[in-house]
C-alpha positions, -999 to +999 in steps of 0.1 A: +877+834+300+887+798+302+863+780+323+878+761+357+864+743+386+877+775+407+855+797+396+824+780+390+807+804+419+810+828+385+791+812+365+759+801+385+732+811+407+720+790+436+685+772+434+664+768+463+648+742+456+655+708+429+629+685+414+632+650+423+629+621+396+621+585+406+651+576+385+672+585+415+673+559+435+676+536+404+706+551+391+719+553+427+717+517+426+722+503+396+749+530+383+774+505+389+763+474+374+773+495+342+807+486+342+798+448+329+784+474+301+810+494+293+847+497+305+840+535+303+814+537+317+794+549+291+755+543+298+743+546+264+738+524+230+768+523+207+773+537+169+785+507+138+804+515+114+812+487+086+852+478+085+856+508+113+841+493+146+843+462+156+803+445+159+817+418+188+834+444+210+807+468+225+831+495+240+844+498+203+804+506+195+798+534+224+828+553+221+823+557+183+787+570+195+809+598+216+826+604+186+794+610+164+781+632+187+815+652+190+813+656+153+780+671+152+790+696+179+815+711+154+836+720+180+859+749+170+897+750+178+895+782+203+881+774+236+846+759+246+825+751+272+800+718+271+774+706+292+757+670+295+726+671+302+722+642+324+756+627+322+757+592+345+790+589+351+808+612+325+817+585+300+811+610+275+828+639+289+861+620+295+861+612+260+857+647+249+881+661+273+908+637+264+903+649+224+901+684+228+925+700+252+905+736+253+877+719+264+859+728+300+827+705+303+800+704+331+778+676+338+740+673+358+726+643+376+703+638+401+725+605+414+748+611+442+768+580+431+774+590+399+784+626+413+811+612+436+823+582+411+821+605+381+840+633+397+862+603+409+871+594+376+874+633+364+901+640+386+927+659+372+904+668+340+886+700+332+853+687+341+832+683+366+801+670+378+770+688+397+737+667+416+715+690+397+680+689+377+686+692+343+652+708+338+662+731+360+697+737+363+719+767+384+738+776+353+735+812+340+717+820+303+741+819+273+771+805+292+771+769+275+790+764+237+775+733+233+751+708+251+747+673+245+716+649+260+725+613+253+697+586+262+687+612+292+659+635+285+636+602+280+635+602+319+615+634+318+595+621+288+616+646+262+594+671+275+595+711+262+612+720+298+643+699+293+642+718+259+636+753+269+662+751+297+690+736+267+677+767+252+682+794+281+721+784+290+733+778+254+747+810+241+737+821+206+745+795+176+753+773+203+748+733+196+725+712+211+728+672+205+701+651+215+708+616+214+678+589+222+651+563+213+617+576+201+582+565+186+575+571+152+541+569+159+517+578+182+517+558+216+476+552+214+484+537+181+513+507+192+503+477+186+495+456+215+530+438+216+552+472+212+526+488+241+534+459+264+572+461+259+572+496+262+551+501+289+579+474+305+609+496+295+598+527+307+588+514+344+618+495+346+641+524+332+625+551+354+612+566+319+585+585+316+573+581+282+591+587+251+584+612+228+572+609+193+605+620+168+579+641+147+567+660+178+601+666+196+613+680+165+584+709+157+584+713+196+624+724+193+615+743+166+589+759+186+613+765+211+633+787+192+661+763+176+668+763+141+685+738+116+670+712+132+691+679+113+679+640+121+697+613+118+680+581+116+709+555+137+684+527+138+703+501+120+738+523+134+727+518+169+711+478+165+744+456+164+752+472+202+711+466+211+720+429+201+744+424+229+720+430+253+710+395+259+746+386+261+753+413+288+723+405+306+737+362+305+770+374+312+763+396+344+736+371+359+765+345+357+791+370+375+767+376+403+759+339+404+792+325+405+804+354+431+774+349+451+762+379+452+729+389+455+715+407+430+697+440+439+664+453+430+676+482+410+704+458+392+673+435+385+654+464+372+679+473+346+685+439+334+642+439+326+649+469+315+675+458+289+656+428+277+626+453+271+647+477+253+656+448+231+620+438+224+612+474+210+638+479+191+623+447+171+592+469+168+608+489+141+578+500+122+569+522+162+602+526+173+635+542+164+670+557+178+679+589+164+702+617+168+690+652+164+713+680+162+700+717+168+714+750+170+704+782+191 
């Protein structure tokens, strides 16, 4: 049965209760400081590919990441049903609605602006978006075709419950596409430059820690997934990490020249972007990867 908004009463079961992140109020914050990012909207790093995305035009760069992870959902040409797990403000649902016309997707935050401006900019698409845990979501087990986490489960420290609960409401052989930085190494063994600019990123991001690639992938094995694929996106993802200090110029200047003040949370994520900047430097420790798993 095709999935609508109608009968989404169908397909859930109430919670009681929902953790709270500290992200929250962050996101509620600086949510919309990310359209200086991204036109779309789209709250993640962006994807380069020589003589097919264009290095000096950034939305070029994270839409093509969309497109990546589309491809590694394998969608099939009968219906399906998607879930973002942690989806800001549906960037990457729009783009996936507007290629595949039997597509229903559902998307979790814990940010009340990005559920009202998301759902805002979903009108009149098969998609919607719920204030929900993804850790602990209302969805039923086996109900999703295919799951995507982009740059999202790092808030919870890409911890096993974001991965069992992927687990529970994919249905069997669905896809799960988990798209994010990570250590290479062990965090007690950074150097004492990447600990200081990591330490920086994750309390200025609302992260809790990032997990160590080699780690998350035995712990989804562990989980249950199988043909667990990594894609190293490193260099892929680094031409997009170099606009950072641009954007961050570029939006100071805006809010300088409108005089606007800027707010804490919009002055946390522009720290935040430098640091992200100054890790992705430490390449030997740090790395962007995209891991693709199946149920």
């Amino acid at each position: 049965m095709e999935t609508t908004l109608l009968n989404l009463s169908e397909i859930t079961t109430p919670k009681t209760t929902q953790n709270r992140m500290e992200m929250v109020s962050f996101y509620n914050g600086a949510t919309a400081d990310y359209k200086f990012w991204s036109t779309d909207y789209n709250m993640h790093f962006g994807y380069f590919i020589p003589f097919k995305t264009n290095p000096f035009k950034r939305d070029s760069m994270l839409n093509e990441m969309n497109n990546q992870v589309l491809k590694k959902l394998a969608l099939s040409t009968t219906s399906n049903t998607l879930v973002d797990l942690g989806c800001g403000m549906g960037g990457t649902m729009r783009y996936a609605l507007n290629r595949h016309e039997k597509l229903s997707a559902f998307g979790v935050t814990l940010s009340n602006f990005q559920v009202k401006k998301g759902n805002h900019l979903l009108k009149k698409m098969k998609g919607v978006i719920l204030k929900q845990n993804y850790n602990q979501t209302s969805f039923n087990a086996n109900f999703f075709d295919v799951a995507t986490a982009i740059e999202s489960f790092c808030h919870s420290g890409h911890s096993n419950q974001s991965f069992k609960e992927a687990y529970r409401i994919l249905k069997p052989n669905g896809k799960l596409v988990i798209t994010d930085a990570f250590l290479k190494i062990n965090e007690e063994e950074l150097c004492h430059g990447g600990n200081y600019a990591y330490q920086k990123l994750c309390n200025h991001w609302s992260l809790e820690r990032l997990g160590t690639i080699t780690t998350v992938v035995q712990d989804l094995k562990d989980q249950g997934f199988s043909k667990v694929e990594v894609e190293d996106a490193s260099f892929r993802v680094a031409p997009s990490v170099l606009h950072v200090p641009f954007a961050i110029l570029g939006f100071a200047l805006k809010s300088l020249f409108q005089n606007k003040h800027l707010k804490k949370e919009s002055f946390h994520n522009l720290k935040g972007s430098f640091y992200a900047l100054l890790t992705g430097l430490h390449m030997r420790s740090f790395g962007y990867y995209i891991i693709t798993c199946t149920k």
